[in-house]
MOPAC internal coordinates of N, CA, C and O (Angstrom, degrees):
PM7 1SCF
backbone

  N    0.0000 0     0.00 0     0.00 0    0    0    0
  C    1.4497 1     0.00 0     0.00 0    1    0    0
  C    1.5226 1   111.06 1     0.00 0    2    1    0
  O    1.2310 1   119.66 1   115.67 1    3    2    1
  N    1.1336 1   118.26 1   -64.33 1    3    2    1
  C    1.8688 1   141.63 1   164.17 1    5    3    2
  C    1.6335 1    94.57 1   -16.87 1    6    5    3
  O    1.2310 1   122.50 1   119.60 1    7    6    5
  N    1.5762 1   112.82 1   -60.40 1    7    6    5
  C    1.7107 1   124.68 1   178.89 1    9    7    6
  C    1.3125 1   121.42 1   -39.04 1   10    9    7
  O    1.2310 1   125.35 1   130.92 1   11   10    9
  N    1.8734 1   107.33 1   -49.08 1   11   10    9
  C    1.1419 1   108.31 1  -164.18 1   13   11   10
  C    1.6492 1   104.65 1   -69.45 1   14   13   11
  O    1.2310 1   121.28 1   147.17 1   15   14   13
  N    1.1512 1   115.16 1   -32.83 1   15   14   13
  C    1.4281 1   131.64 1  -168.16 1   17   15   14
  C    1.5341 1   106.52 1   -57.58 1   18   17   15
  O    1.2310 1   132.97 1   119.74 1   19   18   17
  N    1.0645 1    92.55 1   -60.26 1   19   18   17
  C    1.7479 1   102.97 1  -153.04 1   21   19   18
  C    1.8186 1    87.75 1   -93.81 1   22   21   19
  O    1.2310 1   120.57 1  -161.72 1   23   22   21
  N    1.0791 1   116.51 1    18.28 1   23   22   21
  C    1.8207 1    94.38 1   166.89 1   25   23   22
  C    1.0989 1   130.63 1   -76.56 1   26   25   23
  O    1.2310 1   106.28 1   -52.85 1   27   26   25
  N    1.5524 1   143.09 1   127.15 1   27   26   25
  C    1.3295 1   136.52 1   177.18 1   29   27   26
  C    1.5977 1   116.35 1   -11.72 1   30   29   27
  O    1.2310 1   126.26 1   109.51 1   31   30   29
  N    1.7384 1   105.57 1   -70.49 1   31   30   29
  C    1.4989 1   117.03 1   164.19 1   33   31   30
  C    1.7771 1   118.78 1   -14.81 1   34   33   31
  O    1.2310 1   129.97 1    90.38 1   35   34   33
  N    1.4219 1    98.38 1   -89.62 1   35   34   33
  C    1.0262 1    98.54 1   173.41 1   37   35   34
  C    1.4631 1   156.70 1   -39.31 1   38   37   35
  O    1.2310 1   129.64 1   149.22 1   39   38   37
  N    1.8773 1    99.02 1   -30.78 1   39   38   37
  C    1.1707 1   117.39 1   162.95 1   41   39   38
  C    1.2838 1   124.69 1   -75.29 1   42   41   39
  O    1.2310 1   127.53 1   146.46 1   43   42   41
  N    1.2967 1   103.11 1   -33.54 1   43   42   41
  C    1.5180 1   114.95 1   169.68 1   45   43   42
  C    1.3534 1   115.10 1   -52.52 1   46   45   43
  O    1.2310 1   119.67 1   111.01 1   47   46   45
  N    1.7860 1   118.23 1   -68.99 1   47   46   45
  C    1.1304 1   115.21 1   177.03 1   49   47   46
  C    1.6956 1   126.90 1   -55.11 1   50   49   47
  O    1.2310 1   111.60 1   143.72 1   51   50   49
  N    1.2091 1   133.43 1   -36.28 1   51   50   49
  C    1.4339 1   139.26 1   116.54 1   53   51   50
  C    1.2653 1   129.09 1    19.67 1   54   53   51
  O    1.2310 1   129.54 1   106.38 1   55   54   53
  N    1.2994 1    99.21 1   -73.62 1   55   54   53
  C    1.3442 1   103.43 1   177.26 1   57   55   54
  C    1.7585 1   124.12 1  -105.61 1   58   57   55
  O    1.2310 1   133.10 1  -175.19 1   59   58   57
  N    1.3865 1    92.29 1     4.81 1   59   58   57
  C    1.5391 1   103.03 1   144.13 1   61   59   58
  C    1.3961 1   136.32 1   -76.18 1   62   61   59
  O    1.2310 1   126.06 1   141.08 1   63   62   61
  N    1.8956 1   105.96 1   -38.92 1   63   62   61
  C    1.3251 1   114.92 1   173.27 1   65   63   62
  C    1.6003 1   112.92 1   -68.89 1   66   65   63
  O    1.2310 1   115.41 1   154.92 1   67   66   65
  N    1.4318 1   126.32 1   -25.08 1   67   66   65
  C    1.4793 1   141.89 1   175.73 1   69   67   66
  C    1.5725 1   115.97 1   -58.18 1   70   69   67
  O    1.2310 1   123.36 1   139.95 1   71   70   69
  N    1.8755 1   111.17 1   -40.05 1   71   70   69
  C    0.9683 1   126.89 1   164.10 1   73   71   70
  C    1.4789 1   131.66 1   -48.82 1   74   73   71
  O    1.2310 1   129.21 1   138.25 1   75   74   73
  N    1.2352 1    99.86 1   -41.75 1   75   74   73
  C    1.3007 1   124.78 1  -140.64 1   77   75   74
  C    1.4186 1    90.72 1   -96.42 1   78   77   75
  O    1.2310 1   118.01 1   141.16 1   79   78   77
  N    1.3344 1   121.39 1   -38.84 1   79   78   77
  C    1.8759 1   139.53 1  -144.81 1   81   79   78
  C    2.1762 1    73.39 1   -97.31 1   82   81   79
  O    1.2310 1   128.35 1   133.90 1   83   82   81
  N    1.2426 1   101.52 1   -46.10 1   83   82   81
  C    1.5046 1    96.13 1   176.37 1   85   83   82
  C    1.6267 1   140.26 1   -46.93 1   86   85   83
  O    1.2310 1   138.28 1   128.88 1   87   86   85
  N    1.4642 1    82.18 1   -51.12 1   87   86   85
  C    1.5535 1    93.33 1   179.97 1   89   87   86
  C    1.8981 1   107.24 1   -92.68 1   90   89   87
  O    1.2310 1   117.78 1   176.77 1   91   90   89
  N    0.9360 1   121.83 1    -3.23 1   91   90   89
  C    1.2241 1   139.75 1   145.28 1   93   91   90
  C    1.6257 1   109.39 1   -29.61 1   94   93   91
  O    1.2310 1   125.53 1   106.03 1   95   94   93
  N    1.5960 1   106.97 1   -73.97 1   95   94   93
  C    1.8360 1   120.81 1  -128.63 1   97   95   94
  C    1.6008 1    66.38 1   -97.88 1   98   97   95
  O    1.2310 1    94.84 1  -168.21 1   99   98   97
  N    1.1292 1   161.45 1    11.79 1   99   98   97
  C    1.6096 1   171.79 1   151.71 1  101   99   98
  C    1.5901 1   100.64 1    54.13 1  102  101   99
  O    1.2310 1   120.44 1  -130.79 1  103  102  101
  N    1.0685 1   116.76 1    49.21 1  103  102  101
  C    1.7700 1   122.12 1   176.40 1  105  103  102
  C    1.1202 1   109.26 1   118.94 1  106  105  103
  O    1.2310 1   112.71 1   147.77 1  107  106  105
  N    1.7206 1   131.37 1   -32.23 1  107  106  105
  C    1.5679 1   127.26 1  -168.37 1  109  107  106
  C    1.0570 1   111.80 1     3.99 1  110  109  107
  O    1.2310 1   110.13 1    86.83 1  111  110  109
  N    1.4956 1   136.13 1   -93.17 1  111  110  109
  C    1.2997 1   120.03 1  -147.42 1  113  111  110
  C    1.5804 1   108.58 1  -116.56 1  114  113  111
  O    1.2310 1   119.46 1  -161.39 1  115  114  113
  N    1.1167 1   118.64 1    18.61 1  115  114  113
  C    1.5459 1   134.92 1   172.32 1  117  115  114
  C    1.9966 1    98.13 1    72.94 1  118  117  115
  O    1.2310 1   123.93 1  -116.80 1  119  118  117
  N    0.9748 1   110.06 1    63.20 1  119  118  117
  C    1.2947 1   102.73 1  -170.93 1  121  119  118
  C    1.5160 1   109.47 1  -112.47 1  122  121  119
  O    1.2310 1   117.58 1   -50.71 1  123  122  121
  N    1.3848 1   122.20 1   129.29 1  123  122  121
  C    1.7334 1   106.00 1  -171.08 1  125  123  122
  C    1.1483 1   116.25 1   -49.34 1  126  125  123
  O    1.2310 1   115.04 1   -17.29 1  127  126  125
  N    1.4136 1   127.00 1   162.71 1  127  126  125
  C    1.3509 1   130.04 1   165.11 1  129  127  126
  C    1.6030 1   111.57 1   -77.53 1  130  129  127
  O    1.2310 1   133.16 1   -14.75 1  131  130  129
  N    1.3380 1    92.16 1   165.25 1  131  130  129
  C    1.6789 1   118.44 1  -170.83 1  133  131  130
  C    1.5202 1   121.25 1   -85.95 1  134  133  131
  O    1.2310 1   122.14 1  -179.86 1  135  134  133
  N    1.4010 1   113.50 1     0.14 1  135  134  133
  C    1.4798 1   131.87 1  -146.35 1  137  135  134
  C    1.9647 1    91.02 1   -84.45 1  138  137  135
  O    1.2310 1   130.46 1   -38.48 1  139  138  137
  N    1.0241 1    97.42 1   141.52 1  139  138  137
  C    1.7687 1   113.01 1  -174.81 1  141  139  138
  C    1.5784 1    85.92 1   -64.79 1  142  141  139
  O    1.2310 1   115.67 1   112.04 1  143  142  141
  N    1.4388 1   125.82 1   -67.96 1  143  142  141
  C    1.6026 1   132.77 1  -172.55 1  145  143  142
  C    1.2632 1   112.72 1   -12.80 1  146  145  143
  O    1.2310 1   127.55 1   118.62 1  147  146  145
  N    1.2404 1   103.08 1   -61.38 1  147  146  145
  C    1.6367 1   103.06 1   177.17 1  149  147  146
  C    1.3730 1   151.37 1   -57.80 1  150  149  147
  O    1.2310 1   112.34 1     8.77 1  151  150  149
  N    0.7851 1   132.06 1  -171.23 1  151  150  149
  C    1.8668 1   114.93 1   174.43 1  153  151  150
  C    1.3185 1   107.68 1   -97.35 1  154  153  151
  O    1.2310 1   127.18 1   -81.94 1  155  154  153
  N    1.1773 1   103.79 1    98.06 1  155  154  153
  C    1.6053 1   113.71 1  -179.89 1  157  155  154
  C    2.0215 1   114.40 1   -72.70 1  158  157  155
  O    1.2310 1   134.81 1   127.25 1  159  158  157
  N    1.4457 1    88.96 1   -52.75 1  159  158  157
  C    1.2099 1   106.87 1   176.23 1  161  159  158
  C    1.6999 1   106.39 1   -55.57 1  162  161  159
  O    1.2310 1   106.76 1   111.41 1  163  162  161
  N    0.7277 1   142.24 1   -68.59 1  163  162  161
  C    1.7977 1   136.44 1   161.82 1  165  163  162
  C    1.5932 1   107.42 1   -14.21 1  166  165  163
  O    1.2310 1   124.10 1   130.36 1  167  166  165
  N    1.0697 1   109.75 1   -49.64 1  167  166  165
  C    1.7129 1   120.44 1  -151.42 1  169  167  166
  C    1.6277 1    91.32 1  -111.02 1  170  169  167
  O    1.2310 1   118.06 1   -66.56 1  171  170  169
  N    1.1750 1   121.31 1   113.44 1  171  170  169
  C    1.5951 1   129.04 1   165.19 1  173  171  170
  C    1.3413 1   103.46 1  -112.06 1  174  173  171
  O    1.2310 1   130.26 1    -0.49 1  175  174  173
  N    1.1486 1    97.82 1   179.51 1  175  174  173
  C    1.8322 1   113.29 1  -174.94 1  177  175  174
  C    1.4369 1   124.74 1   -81.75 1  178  177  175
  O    1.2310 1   125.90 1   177.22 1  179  178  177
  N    1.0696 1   106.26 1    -2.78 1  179  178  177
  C    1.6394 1   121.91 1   168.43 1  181  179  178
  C    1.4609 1   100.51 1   -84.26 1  182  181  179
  O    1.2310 1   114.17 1   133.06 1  183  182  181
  N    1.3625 1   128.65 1   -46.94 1  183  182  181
  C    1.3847 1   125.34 1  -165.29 1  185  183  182
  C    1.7468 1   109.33 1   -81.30 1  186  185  183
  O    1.2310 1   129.35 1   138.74 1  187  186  185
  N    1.4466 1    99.59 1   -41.26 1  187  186  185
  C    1.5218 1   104.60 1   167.02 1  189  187  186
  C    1.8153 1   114.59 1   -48.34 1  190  189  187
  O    1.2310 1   136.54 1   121.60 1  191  190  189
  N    1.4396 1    85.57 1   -58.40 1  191  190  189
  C    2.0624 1    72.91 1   164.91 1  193  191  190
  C    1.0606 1   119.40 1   -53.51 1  194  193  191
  O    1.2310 1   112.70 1   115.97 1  195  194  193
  N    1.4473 1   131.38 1   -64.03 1  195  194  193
  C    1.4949 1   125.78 1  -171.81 1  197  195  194
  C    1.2268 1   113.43 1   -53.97 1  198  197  195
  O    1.2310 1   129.32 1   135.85 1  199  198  197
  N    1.0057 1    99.64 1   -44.15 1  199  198  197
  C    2.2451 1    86.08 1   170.80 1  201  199  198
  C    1.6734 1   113.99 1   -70.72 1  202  201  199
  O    1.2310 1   122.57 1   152.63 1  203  202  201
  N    1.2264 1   112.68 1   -27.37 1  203  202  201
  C    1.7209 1   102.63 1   158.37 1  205  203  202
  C    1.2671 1   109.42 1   -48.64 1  206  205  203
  O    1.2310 1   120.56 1   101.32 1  207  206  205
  N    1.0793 1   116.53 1   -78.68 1  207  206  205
  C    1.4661 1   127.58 1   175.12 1  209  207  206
  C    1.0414 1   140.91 1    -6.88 1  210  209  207
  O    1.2310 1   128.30 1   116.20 1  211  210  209
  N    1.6685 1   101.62 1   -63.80 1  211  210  209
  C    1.6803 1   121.14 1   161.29 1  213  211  210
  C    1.1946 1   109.45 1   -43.86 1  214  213  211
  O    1.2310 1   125.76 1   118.83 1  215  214  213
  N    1.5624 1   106.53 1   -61.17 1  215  214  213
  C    1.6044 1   120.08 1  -156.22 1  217  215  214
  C    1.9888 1    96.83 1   -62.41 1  218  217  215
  O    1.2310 1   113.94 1   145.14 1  219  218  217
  N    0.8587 1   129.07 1   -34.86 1  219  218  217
  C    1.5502 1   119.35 1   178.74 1  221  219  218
  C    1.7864 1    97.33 1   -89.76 1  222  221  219
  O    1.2310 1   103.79 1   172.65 1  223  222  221
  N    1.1670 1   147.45 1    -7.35 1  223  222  221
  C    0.7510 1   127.90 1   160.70 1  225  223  222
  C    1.8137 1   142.46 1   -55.88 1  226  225  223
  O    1.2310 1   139.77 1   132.90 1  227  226  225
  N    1.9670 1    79.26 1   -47.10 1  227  226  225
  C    1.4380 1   128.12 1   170.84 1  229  227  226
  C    1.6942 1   105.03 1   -52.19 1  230  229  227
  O    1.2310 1   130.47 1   120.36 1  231  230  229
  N    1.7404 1    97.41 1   -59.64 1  231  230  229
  C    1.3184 1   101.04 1   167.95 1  233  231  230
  C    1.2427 1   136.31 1   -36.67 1  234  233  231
  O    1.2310 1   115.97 1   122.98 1  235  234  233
  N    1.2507 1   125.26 1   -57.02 1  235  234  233
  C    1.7624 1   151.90 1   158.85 1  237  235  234
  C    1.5001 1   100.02 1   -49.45 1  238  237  235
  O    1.2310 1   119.84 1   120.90 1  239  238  237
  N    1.3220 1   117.91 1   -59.10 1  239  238  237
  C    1.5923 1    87.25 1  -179.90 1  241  239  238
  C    1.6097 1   129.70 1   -97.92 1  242  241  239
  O    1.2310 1   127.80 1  -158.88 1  243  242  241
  N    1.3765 1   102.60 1    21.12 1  243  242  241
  C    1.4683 1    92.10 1   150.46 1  245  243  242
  C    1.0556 1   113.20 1  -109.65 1  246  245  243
  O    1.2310 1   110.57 1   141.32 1  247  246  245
  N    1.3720 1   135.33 1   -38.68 1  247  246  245
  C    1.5780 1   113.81 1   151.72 1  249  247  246
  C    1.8499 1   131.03 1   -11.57 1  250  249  247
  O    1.2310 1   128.59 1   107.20 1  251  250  249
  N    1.4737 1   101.07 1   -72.80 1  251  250  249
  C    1.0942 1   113.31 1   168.80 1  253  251  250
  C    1.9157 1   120.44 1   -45.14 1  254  253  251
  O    1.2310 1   119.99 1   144.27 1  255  254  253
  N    1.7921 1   117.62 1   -35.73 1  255  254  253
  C    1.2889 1   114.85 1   150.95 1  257  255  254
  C    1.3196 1   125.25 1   -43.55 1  258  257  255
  O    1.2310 1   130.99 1   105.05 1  259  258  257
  N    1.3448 1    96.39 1   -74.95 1  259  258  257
  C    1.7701 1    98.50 1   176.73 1  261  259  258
  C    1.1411 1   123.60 1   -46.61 1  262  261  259
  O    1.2310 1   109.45 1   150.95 1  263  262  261
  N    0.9921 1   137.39 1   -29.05 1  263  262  261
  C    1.8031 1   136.80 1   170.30 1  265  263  262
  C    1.4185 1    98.53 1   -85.02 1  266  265  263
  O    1.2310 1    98.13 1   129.38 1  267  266  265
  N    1.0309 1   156.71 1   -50.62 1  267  266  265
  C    1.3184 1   126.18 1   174.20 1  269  267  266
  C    1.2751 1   132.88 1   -80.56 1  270  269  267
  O    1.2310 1   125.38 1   169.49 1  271  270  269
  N    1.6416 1   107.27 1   -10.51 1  271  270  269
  C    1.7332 1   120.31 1   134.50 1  273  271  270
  C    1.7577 1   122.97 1   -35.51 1  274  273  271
  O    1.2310 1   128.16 1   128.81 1  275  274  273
  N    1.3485 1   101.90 1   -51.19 1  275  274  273
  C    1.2786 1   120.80 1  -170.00 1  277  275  274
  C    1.6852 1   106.60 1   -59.79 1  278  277  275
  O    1.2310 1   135.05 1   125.27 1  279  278  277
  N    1.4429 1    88.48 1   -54.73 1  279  278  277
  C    1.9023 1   107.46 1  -165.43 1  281  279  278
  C    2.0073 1    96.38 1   -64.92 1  282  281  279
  O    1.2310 1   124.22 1   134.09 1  283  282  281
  N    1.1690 1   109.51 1   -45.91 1  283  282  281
  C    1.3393 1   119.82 1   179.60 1  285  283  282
  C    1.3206 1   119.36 1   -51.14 1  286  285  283
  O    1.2310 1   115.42 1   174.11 1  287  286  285
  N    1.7775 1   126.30 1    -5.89 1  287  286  285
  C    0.8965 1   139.09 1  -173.21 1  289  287  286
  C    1.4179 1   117.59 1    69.27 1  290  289  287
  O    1.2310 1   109.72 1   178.27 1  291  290  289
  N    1.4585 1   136.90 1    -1.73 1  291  290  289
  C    1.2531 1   129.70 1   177.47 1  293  291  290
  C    1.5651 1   120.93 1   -72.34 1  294  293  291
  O    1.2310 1   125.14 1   -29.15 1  295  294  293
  N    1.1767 1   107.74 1   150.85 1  295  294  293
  C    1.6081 1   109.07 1  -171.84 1  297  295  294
  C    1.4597 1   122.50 1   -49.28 1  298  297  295
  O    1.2310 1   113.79 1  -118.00 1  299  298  297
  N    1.2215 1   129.36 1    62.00 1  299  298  297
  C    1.8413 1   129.05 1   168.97 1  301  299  298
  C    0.8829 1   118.04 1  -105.29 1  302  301  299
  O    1.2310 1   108.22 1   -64.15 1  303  302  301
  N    1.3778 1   139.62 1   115.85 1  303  302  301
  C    1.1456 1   133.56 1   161.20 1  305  303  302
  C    1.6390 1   131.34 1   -21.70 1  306  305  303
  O    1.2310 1   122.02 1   -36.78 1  307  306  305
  N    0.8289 1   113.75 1   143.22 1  307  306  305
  C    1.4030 1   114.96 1   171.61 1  309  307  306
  C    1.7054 1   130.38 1   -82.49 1  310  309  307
  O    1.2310 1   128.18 1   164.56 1  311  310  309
  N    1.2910 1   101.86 1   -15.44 1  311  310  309
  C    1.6252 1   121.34 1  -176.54 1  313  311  310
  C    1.5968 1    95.58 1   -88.21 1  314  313  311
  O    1.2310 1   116.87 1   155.70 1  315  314  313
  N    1.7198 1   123.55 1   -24.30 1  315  314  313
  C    1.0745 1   129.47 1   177.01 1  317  315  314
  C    1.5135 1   122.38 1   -67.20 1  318  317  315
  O    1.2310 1   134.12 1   132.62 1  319  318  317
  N    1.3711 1    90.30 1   -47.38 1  319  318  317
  C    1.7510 1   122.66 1   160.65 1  321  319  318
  C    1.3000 1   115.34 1   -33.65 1  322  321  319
  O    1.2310 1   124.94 1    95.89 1  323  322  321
  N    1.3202 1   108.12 1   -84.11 1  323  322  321
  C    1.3920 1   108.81 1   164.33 1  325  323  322
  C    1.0886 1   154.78 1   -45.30 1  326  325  323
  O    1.2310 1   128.64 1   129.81 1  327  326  325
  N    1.3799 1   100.96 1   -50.19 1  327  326  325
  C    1.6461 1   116.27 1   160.54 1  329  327  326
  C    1.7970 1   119.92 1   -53.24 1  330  329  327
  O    1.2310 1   127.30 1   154.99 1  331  330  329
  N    1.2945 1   103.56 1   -25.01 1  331  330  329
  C    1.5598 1   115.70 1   179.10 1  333  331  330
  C    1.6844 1    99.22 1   -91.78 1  334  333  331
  O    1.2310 1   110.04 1   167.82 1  335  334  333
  N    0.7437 1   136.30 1   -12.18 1  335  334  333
  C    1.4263 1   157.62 1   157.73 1  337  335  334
  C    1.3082 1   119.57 1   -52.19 1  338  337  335
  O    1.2310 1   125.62 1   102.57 1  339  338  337
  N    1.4449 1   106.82 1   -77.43 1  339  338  337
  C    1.2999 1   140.21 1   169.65 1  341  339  338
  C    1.8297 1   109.56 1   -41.97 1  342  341  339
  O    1.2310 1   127.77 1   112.20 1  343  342  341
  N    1.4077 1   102.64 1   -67.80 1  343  342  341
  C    1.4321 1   105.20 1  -162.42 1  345  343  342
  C    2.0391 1   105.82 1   -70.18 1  346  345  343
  O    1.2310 1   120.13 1   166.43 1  347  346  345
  N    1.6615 1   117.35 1   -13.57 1  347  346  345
  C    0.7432 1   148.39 1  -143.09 1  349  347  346
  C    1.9171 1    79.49 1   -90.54 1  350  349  347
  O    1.2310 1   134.55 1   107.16 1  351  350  349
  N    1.1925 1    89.45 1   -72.84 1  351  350  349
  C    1.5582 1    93.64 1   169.85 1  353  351  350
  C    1.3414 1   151.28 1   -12.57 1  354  353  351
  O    1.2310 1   143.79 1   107.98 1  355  354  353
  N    1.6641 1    71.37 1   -72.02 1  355  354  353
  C    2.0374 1    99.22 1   178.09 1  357  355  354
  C    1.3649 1    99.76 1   -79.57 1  358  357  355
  O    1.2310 1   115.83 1   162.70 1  359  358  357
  N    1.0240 1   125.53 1   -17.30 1  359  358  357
  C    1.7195 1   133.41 1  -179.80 1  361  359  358
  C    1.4248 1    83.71 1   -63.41 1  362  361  359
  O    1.2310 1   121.31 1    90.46 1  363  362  361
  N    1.3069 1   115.10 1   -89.54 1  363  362  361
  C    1.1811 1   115.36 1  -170.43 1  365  363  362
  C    1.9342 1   133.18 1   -23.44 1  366  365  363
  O    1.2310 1   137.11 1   126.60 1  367  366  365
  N    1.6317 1    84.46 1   -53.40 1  367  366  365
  C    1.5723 1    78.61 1  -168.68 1  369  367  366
  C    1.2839 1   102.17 1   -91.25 1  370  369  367
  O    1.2310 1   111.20 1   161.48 1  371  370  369
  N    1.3554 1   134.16 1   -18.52 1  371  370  369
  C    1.6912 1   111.12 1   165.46 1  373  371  370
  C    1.6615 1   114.41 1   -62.52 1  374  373  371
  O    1.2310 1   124.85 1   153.92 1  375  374  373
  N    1.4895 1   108.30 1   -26.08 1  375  374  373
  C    1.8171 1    91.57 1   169.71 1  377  375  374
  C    1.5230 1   107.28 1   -81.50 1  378  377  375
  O    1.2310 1   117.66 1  -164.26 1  379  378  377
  N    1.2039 1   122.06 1    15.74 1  379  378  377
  C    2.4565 1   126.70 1   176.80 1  381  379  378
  C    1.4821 1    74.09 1   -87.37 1  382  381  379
  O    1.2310 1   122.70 1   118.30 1  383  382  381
  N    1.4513 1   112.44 1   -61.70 1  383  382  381
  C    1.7629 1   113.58 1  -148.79 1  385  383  382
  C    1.5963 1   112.71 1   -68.11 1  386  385  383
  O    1.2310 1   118.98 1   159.95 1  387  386  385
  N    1.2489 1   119.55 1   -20.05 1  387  386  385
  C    1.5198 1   113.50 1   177.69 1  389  387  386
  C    0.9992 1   101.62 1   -90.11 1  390  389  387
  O    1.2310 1   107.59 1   161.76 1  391  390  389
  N    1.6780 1   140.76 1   -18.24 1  391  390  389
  C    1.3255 1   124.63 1  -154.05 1  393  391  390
  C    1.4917 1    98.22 1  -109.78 1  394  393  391
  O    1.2310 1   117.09 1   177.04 1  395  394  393
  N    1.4586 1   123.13 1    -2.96 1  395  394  393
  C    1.1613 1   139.26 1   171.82 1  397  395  394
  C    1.7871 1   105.14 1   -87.03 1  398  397  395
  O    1.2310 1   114.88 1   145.66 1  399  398  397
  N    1.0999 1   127.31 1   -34.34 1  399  398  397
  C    1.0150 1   124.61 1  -174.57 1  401  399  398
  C    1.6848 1   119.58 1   -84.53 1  402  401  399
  O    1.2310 1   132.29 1   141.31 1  403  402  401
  N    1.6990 1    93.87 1   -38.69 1  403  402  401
  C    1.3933 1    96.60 1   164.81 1  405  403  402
  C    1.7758 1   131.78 1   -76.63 1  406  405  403
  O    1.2310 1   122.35 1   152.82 1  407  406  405
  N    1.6047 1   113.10 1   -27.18 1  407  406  405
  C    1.4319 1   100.82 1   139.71 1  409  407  406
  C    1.8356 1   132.81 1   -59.82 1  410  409  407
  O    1.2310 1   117.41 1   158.86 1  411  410  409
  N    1.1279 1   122.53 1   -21.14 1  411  410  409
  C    1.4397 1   115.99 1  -171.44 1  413  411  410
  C    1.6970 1    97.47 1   -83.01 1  414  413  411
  O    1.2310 1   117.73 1   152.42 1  415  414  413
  N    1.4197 1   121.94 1   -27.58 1  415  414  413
  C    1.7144 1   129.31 1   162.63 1  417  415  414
  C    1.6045 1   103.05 1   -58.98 1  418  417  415
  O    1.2310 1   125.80 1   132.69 1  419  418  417
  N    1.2831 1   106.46 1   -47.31 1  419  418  417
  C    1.9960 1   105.07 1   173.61 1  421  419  418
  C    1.3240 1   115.68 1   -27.45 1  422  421  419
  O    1.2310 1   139.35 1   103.72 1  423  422  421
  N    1.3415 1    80.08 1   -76.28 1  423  422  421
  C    1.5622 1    99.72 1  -178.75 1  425  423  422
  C    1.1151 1   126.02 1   -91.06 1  426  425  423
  O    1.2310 1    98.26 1  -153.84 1  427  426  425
  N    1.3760 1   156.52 1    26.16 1  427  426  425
  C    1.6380 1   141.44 1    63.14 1  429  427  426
  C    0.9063 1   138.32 1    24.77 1  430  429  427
  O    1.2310 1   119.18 1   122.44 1  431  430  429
  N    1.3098 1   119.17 1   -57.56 1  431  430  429
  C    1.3700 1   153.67 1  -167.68 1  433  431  430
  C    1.4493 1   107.50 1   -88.57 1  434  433  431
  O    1.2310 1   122.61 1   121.36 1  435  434  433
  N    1.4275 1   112.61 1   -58.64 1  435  434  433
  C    1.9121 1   116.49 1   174.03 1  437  435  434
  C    1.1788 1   112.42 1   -65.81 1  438  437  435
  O    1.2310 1   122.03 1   171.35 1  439  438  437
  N    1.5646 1   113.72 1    -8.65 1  439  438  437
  C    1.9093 1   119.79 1  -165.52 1  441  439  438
  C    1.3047 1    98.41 1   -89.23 1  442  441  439
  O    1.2310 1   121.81 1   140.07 1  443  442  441
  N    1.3222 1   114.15 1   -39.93 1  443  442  441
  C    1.5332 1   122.95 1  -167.72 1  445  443  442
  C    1.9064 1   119.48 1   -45.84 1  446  445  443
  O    1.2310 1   124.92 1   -59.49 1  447  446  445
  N    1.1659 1   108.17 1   120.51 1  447  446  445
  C    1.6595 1    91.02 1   168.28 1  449  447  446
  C    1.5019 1   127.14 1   -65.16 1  450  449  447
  O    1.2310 1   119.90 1   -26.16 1  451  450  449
  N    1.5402 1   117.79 1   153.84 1  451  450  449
  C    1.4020 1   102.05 1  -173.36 1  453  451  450
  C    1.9222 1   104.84 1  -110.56 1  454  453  451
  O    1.2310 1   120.10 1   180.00 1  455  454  453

């Protein structure tokens, strides 16, 4: 089983489909790319979160501008409102849903016999 996982093949194709699902979602959540080219080694997975992080943070508070832009009576659209709202959102709960998924791998992992 361990084989199928960890085979060159597989990883390869993997991280082709990762690519691919990437340049797809065309920036979604501002998340670095996956590309070997780059400086991977600079960029670990702690920092990749924290720049998730920011970036939905960032999200929330300009959202949160624009609606009290809005309420303040100054000229913003309201479709602006929302949409900053909106994306504000899904920001949010796809970083609930990964961080939910990567604890339920936690503990998987601590469940496992050794």
């Amino acid at each position: 089983m361990i084989d199928k996982i960890t085979s060159q093949a597989n990883i390869s194709s993997m991280l082709q489909t990762l690519r691919a699902y990437q340049s797809e979602a065309g920036g979604g959540m501002g998340l670095p790319s996956v590309d070997k080219d780059k400086a991977v080694a600079k960029t670990g997975f702690a920092d990749m979160i924290r720049q998730t992080i920011d970036n939905v943070n960032e999200k929330q508070k300009t959202a949160n501008d624009l609606e009290s832009s809005y309420m303040r009576g100054d000229p913003v659209p309201l479709t602006d409102v929302v949409m900053a709202m909106q994306k504000s959102s899904l920001s949010f709960e796809a970083t609930l849903q990964v961080r939910n998924k990567v604890l339920k791998a936690y503990e998987d992992i601590l469940n496992m016999p050794v």
